[in-house]
C-alpha positions as CSV (number, residue, x, y, z in Angstrom):
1,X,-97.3,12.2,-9.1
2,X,-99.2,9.5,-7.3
3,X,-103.0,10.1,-7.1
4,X,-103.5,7.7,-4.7
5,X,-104.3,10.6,-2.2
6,X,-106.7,11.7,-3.9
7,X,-110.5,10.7,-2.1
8,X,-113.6,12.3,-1.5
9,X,-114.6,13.1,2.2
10,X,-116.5,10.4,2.7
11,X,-113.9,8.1,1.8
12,X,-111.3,10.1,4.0
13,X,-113.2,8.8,7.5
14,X,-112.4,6.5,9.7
15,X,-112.7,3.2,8.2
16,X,-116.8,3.8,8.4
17,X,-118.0,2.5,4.8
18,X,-120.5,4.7,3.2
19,X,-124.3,3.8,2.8
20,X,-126.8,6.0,0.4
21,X,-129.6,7.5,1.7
22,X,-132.7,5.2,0.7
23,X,-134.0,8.3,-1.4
24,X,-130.6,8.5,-3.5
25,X,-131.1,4.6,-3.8
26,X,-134.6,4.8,-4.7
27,X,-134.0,7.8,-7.1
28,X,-131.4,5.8,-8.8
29,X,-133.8,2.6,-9.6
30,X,-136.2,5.9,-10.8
31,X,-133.4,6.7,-13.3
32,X,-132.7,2.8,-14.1
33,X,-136.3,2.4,-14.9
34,X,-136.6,5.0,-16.8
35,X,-133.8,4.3,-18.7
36,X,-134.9,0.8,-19.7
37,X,-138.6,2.0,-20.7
38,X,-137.3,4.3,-22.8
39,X,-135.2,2.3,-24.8
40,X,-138.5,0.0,-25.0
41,X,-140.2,2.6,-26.5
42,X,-137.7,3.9,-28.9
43,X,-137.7,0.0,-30.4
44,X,-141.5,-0.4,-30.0
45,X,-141.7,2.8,-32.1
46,X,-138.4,1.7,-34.9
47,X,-140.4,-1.4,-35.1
48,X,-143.8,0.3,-35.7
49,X,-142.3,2.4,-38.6
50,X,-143.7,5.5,-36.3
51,X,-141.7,8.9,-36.4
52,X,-141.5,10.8,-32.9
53,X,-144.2,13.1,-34.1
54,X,-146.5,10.3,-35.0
55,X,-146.1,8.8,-31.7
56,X,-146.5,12.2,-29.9
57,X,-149.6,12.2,-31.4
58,X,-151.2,8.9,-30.7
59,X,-149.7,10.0,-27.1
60,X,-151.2,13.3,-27.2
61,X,-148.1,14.8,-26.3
62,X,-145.5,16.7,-27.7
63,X,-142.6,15.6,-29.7
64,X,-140.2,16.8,-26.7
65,X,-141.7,14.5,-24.7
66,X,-141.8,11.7,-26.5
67,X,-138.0,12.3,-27.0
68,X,-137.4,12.8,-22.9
69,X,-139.4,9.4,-22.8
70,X,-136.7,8.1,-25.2
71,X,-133.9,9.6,-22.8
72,X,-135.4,8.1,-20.1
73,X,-135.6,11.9,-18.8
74,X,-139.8,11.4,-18.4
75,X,-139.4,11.2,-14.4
76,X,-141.4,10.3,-12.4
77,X,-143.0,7.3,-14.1
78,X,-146.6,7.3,-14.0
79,X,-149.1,4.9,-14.1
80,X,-151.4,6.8,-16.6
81,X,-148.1,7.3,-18.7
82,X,-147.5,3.6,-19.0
83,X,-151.4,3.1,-20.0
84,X,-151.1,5.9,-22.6
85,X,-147.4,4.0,-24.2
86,X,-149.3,0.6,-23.8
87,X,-152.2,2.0,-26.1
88,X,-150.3,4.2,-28.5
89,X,-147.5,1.2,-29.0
90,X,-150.2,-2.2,-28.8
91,X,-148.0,-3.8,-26.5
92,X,-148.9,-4.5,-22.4
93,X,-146.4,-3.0,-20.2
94,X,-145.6,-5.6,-17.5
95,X,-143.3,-3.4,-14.8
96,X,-142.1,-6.0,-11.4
97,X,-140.9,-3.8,-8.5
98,X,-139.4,-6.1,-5.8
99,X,-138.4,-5.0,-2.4
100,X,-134.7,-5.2,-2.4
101,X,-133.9,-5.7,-5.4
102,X,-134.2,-3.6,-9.2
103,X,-137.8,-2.7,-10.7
104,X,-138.2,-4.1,-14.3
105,X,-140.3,-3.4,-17.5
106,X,-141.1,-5.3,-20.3
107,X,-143.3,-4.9,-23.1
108,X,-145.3,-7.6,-24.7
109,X,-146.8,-6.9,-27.9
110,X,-150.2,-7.8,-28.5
111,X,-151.0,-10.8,-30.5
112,X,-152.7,-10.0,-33.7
């Protein structure tokens, strides 16, 4: 059975190549962002010896969020939740968003 056939609608039309909405493209750098400060915080937090619950509590939050923050499932990012990591973790959260191109974060730890 050849499975060639087998395309989605979109890809079904005449020749026209599909473009994303700008919110699907936007909500997908969301996701990517989110995704890359949450593995900054889970090593930020391995490297700090801190359990979940300790960081929930410097965080004033609960554990469940600090796990969704892990999961990158803490949408959207705000600004008073990347003061509130920066503080609990000692680091300074340095997030470049660029027209046209993919948002970064990085975290520098403080010097001591």
């Amino acid at each position: 059975m050849s499975h060639t056939r087998w395309k989605l609608s979109r890809d079904r039309s005449s020749g026209v190549s599909h473009v994303e909405p700008a919110e699907v493209v936007a909500e997908r750098e969301q996701i990517r962002l989110a995704l890359a400060l949450g593995q900054l915080v889970y090593d930020r937090r391995v490297a700090l010896d801190l359990t979940q619950a300790a960081l929930a509590e410097r965080l004033g939050m609960t554990v469940d969020d600090v796990e969704a923050v892990e999961l990158g499932g803490m949408l959207p990012l705000t600004a008073d939740l990347l003061v509130r990591l920066a503080t609990a973790l000692g680091v300074t959260v340095d997030l470049h968003v660029v027209a046209d191109g993919h948002p970064t974060v990085v975290f520098e730890e403080h010097a001591a």
